[in-house]
mmJSON file of the N, C-alpha and C atoms, coordinates in Angstrom:
{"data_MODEL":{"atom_site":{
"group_PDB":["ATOM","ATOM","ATOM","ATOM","ATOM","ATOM","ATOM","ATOM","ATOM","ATOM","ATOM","ATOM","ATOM","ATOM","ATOM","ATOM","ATOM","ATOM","ATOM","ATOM","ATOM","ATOM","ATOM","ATOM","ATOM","ATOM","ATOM","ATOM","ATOM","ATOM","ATOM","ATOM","ATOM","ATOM","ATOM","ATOM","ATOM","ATOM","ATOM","ATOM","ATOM","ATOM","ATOM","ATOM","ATOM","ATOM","ATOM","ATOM","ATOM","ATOM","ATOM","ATOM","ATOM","ATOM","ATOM","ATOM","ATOM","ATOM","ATOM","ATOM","ATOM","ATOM","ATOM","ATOM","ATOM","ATOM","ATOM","ATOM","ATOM","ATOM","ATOM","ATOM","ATOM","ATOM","ATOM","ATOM","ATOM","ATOM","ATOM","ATOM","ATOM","ATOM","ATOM","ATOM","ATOM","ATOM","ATOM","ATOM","ATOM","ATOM","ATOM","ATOM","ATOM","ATOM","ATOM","ATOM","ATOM","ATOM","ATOM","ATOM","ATOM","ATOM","ATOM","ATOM","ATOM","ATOM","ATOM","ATOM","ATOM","ATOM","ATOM","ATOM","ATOM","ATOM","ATOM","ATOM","ATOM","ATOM","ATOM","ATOM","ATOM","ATOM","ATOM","ATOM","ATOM","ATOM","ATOM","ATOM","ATOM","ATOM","ATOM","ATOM","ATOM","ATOM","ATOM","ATOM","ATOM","ATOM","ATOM","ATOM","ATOM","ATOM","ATOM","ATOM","ATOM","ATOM","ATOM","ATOM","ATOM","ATOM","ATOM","ATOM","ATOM","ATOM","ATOM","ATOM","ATOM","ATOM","ATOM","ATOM","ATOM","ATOM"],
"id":[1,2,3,4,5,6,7,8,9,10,11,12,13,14,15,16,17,18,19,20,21,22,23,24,25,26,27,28,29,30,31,32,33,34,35,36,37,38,39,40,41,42,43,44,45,46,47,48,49,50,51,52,53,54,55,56,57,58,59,60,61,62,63,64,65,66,67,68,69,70,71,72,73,74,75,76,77,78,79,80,81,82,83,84,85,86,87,88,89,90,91,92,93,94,95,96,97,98,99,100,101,102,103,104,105,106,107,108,109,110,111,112,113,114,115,116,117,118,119,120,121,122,123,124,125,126,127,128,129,130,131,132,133,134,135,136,137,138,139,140,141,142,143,144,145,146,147,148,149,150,151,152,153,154,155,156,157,158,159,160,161,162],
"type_symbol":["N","C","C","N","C","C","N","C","C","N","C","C","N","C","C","N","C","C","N","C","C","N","C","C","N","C","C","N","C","C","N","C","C","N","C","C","N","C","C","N","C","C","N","C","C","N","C","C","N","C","C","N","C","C","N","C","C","N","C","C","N","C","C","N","C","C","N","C","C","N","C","C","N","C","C","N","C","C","N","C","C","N","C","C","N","C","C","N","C","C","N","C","C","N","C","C","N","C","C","N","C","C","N","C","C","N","C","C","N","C","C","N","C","C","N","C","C","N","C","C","N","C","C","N","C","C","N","C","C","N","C","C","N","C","C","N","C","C","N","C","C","N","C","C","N","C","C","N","C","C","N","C","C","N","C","C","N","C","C","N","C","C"],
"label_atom_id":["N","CA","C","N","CA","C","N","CA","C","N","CA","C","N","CA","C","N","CA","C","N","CA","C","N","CA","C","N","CA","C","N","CA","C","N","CA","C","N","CA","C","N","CA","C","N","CA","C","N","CA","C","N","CA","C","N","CA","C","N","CA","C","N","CA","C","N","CA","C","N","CA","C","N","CA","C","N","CA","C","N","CA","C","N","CA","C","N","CA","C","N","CA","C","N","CA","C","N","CA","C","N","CA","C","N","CA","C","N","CA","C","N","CA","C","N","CA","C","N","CA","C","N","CA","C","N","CA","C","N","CA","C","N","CA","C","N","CA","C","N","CA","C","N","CA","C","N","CA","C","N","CA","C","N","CA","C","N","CA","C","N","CA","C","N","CA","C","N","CA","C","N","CA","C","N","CA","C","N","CA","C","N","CA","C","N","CA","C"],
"label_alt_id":[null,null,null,null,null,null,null,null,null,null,null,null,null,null,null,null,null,null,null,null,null,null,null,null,null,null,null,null,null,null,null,null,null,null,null,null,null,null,null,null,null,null,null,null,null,null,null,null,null,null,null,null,null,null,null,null,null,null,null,null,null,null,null,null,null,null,null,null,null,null,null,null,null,null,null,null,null,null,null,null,null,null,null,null,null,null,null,null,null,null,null,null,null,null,null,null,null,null,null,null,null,null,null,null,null,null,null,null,null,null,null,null,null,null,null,null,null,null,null,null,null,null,null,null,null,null,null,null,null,null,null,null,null,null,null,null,null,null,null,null,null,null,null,null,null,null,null,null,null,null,null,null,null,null,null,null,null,null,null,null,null,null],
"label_comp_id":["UNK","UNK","UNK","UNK","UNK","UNK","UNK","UNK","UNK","UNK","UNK","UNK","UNK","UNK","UNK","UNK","UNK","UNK","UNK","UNK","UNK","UNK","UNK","UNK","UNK","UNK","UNK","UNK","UNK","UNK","UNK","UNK","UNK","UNK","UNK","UNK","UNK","UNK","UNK","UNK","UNK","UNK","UNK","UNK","UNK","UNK","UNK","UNK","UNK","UNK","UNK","UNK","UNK","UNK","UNK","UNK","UNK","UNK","UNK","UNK","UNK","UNK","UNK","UNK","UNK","UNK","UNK","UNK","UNK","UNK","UNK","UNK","UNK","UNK","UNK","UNK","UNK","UNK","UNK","UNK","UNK","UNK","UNK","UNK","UNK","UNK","UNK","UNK","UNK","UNK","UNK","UNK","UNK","UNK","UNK","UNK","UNK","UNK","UNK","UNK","UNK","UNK","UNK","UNK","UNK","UNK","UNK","UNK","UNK","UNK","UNK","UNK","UNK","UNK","UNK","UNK","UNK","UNK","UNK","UNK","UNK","UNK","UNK","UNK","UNK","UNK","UNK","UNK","UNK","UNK","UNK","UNK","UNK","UNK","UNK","UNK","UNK","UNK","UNK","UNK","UNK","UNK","UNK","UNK","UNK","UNK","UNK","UNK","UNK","UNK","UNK","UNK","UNK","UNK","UNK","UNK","UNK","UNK","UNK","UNK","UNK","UNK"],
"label_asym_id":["A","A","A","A","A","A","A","A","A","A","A","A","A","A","A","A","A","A","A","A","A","A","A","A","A","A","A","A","A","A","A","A","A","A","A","A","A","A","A","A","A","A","A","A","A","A","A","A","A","A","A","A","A","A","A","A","A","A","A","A","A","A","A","A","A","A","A","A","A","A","A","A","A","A","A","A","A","A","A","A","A","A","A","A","A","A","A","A","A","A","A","A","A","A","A","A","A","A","A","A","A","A","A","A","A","A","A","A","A","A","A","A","A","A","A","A","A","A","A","A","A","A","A","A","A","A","A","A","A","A","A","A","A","A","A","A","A","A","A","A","A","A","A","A","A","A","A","A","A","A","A","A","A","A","A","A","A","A","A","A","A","A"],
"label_entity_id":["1","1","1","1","1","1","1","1","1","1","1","1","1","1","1","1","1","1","1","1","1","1","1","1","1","1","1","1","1","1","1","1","1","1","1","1","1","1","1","1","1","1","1","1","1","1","1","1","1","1","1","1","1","1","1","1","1","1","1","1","1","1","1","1","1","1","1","1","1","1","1","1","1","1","1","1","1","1","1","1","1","1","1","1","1","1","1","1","1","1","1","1","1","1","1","1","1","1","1","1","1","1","1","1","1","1","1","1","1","1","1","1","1","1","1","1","1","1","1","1","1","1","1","1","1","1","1","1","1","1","1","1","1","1","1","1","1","1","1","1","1","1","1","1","1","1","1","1","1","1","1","1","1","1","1","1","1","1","1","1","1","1"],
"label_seq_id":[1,1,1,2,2,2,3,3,3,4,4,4,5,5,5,6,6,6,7,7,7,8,8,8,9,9,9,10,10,10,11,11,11,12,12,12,13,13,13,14,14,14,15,15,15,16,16,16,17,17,17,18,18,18,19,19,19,20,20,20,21,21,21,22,22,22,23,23,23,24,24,24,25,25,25,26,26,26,27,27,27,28,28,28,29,29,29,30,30,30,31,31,31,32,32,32,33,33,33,34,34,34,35,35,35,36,36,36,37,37,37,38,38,38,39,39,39,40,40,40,41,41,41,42,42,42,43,43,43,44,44,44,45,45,45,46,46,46,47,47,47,48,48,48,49,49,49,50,50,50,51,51,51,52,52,52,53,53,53,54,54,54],
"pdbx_PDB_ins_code":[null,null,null,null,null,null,null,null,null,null,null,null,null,null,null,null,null,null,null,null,null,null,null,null,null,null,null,null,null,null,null,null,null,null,null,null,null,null,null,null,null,null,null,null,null,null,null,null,null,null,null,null,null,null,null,null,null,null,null,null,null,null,null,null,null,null,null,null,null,null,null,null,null,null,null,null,null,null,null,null,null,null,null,null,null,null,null,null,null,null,null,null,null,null,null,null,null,null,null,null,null,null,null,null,null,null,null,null,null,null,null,null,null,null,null,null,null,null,null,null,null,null,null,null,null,null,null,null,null,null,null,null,null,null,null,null,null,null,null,null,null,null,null,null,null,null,null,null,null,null,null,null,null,null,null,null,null,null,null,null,null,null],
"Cartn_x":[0.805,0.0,0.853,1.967,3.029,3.35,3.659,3.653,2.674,1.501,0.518,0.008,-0.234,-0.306,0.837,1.88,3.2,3.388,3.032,3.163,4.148,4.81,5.851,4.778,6.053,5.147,4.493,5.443,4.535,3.868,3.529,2.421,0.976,1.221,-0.01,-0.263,0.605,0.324,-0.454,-0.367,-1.208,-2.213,-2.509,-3.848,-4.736,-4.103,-5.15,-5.632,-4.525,-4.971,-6.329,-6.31,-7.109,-8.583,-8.354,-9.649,-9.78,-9.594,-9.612,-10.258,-9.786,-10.507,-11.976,-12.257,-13.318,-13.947,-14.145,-14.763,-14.637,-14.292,-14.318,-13.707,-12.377,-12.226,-11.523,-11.376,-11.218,-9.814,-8.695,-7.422,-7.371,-7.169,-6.643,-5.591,-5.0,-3.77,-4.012,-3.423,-3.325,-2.981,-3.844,-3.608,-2.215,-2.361,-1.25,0.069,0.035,1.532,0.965,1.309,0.959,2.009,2.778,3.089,2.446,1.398,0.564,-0.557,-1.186,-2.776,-3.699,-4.684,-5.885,-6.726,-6.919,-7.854,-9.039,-10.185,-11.459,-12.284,-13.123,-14.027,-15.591,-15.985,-16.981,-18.068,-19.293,-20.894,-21.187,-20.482,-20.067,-19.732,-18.489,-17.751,-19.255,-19.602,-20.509,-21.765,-22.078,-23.019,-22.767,-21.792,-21.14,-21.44,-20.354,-20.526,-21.421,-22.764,-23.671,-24.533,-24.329,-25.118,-24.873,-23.261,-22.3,-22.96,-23.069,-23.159,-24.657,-25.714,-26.854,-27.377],
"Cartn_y":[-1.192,0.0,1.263,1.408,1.873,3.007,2.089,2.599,2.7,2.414,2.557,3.888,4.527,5.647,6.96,6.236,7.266,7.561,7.066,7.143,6.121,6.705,5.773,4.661,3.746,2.573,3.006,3.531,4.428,4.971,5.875,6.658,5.575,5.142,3.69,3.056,2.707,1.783,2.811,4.158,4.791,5.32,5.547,5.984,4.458,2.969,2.023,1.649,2.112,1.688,3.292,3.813,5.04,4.385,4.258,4.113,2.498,1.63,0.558,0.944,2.122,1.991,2.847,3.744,4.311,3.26,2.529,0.851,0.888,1.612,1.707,0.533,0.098,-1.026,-2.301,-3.705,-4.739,-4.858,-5.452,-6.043,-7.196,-8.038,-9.828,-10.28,-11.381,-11.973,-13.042,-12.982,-13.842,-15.203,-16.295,-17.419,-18.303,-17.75,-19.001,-17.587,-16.296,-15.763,-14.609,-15.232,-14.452,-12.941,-13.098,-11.607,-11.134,-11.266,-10.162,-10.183,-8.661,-8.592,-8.294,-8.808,-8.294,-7.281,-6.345,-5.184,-5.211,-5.048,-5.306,-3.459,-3.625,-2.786,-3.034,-2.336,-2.614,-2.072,-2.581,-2.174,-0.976,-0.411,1.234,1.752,1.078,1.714,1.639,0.154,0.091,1.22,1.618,2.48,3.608,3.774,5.391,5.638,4.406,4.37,4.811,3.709,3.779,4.861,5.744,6.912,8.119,7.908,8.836,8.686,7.51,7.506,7.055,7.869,8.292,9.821],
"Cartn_z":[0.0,0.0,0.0,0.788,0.702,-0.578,-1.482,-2.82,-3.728,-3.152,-4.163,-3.824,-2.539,-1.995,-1.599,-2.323,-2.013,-0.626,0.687,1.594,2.574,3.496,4.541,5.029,5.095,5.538,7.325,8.243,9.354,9.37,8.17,7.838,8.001,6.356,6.095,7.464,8.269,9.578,10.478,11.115,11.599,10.755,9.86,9.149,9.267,8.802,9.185,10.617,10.986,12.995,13.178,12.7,13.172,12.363,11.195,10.43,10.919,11.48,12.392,13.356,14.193,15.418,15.131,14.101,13.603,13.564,12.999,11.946,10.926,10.248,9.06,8.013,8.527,7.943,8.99,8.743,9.095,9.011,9.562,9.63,10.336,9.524,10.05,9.373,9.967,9.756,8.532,7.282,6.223,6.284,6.767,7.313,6.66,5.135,4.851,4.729,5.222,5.84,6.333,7.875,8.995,8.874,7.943,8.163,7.327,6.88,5.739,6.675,6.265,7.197,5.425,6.078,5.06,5.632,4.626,4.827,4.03,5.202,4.299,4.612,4.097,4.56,5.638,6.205,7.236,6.784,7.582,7.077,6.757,7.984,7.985,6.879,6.604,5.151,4.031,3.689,2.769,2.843,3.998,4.36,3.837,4.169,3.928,1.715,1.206,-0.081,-0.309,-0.314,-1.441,-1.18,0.096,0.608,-0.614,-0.783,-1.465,-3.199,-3.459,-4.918,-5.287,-4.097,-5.119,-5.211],
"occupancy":[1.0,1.0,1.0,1.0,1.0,1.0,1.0,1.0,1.0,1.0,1.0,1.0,1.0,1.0,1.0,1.0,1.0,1.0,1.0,1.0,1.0,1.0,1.0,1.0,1.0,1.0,1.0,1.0,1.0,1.0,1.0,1.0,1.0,1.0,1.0,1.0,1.0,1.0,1.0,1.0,1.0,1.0,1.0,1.0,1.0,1.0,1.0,1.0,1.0,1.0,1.0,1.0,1.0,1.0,1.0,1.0,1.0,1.0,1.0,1.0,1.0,1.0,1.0,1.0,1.0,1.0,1.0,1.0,1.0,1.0,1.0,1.0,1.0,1.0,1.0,1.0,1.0,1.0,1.0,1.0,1.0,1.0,1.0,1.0,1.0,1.0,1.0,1.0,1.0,1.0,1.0,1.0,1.0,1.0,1.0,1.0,1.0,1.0,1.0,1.0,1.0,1.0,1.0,1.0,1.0,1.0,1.0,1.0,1.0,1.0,1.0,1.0,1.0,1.0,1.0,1.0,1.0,1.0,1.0,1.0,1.0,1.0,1.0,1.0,1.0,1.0,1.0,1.0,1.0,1.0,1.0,1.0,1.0,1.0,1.0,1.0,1.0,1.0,1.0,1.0,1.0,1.0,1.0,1.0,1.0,1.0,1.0,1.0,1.0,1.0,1.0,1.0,1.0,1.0,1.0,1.0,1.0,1.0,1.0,1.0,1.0,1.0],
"B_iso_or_equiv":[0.0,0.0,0.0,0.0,0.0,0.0,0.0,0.0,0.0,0.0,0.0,0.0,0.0,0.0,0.0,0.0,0.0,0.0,0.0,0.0,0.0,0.0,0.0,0.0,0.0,0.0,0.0,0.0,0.0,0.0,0.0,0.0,0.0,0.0,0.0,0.0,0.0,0.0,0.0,0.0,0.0,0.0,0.0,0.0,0.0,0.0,0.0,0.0,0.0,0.0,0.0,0.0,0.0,0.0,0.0,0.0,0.0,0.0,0.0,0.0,0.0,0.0,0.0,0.0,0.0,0.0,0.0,0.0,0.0,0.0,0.0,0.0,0.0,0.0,0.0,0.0,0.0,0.0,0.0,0.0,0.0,0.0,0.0,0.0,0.0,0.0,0.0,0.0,0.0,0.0,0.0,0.0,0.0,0.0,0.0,0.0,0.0,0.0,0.0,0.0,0.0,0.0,0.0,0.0,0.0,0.0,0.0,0.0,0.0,0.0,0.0,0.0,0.0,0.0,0.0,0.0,0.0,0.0,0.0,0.0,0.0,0.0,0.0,0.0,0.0,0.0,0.0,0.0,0.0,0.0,0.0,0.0,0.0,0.0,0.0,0.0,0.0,0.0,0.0,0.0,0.0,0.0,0.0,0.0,0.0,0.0,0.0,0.0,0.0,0.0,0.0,0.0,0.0,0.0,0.0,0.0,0.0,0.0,0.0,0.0,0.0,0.0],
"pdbx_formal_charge":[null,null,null,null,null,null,null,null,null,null,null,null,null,null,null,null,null,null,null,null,null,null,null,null,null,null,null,null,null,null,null,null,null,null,null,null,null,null,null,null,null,null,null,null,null,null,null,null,null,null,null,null,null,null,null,null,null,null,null,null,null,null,null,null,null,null,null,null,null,null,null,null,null,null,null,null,null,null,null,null,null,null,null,null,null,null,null,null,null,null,null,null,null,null,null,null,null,null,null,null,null,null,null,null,null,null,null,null,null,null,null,null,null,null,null,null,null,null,null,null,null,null,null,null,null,null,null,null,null,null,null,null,null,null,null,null,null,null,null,null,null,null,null,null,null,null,null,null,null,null,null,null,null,null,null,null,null,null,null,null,null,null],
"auth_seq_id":[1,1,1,2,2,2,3,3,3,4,4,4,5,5,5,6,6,6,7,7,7,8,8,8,9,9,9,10,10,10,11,11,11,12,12,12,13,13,13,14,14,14,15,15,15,16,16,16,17,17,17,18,18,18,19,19,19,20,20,20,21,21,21,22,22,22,23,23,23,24,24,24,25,25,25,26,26,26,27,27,27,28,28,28,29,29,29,30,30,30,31,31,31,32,32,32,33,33,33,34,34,34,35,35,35,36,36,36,37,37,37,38,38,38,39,39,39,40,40,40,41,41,41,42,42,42,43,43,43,44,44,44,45,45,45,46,46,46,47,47,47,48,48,48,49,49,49,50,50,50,51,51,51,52,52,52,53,53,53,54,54,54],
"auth_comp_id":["UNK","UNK","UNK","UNK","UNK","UNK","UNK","UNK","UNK","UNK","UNK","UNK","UNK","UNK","UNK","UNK","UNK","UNK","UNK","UNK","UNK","UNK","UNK","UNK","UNK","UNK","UNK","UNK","UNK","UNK","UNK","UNK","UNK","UNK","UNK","UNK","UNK","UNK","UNK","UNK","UNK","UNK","UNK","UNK","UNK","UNK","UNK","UNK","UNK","UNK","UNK","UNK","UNK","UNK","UNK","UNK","UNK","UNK","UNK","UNK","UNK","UNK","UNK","UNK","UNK","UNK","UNK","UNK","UNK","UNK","UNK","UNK","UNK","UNK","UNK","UNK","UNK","UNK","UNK","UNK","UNK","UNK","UNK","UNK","UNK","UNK","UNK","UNK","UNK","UNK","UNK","UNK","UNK","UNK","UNK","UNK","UNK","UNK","UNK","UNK","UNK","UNK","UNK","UNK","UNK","UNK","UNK","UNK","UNK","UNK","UNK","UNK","UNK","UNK","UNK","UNK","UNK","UNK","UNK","UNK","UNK","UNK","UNK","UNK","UNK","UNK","UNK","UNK","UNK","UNK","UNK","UNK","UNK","UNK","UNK","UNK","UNK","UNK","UNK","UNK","UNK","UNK","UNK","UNK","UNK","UNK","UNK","UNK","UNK","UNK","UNK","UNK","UNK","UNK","UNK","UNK","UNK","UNK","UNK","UNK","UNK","UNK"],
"auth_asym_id":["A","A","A","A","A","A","A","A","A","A","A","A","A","A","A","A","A","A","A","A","A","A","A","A","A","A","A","A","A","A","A","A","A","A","A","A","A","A","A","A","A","A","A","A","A","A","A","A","A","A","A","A","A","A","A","A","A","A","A","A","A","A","A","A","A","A","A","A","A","A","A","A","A","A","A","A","A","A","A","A","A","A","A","A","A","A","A","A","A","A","A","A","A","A","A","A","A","A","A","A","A","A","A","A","A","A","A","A","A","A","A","A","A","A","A","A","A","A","A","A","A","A","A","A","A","A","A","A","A","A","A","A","A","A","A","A","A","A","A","A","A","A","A","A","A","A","A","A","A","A","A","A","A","A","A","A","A","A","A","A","A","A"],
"auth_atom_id":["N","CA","C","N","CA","C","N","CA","C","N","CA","C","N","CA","C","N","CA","C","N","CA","C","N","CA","C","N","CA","C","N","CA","C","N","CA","C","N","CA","C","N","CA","C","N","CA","C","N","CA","C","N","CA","C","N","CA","C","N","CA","C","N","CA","C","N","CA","C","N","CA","C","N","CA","C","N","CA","C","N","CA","C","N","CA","C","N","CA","C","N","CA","C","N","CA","C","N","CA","C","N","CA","C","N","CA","C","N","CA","C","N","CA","C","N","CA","C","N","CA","C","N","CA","C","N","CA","C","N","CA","C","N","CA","C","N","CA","C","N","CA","C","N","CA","C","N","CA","C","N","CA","C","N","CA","C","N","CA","C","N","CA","C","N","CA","C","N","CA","C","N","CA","C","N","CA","C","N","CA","C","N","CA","C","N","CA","C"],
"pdbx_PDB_model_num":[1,1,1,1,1,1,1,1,1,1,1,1,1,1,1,1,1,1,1,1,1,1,1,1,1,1,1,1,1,1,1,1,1,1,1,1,1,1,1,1,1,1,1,1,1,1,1,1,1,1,1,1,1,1,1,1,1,1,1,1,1,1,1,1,1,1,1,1,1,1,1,1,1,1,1,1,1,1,1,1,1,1,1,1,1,1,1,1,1,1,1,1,1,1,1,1,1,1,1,1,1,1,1,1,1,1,1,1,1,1,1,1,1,1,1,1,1,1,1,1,1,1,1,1,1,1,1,1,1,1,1,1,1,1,1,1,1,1,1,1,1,1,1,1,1,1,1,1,1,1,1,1,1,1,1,1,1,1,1,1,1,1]
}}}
């Protein structure tokens, strides 16, 4: 994400812990390599969307 956002990898790590603790999105551990997390989005998030794009 890092480079997909031009941002420090410290950066990316506190902007997801913040929008984490909002709800906004999900972080879990990638079962087959626990050093990767997956980022999902939350009901919230979906809420927010489709509010936005009518």
């Amino acid at each position: 994400m890092e480079h997909f956002l031009d941002l420090s990898n410290p950066t990316v790590t506190k902007l997801l812990k913040s929008m984490e603790k909002e709800r906004w999105i999900l972080r879990k551990f990638d079962q087959s390599d626990l050093r990767k997390k997956l980022i999902g989005l939350t009901e919230k998030s979906f809420m927010l969307l489709s509010t936005e794009n009518k």
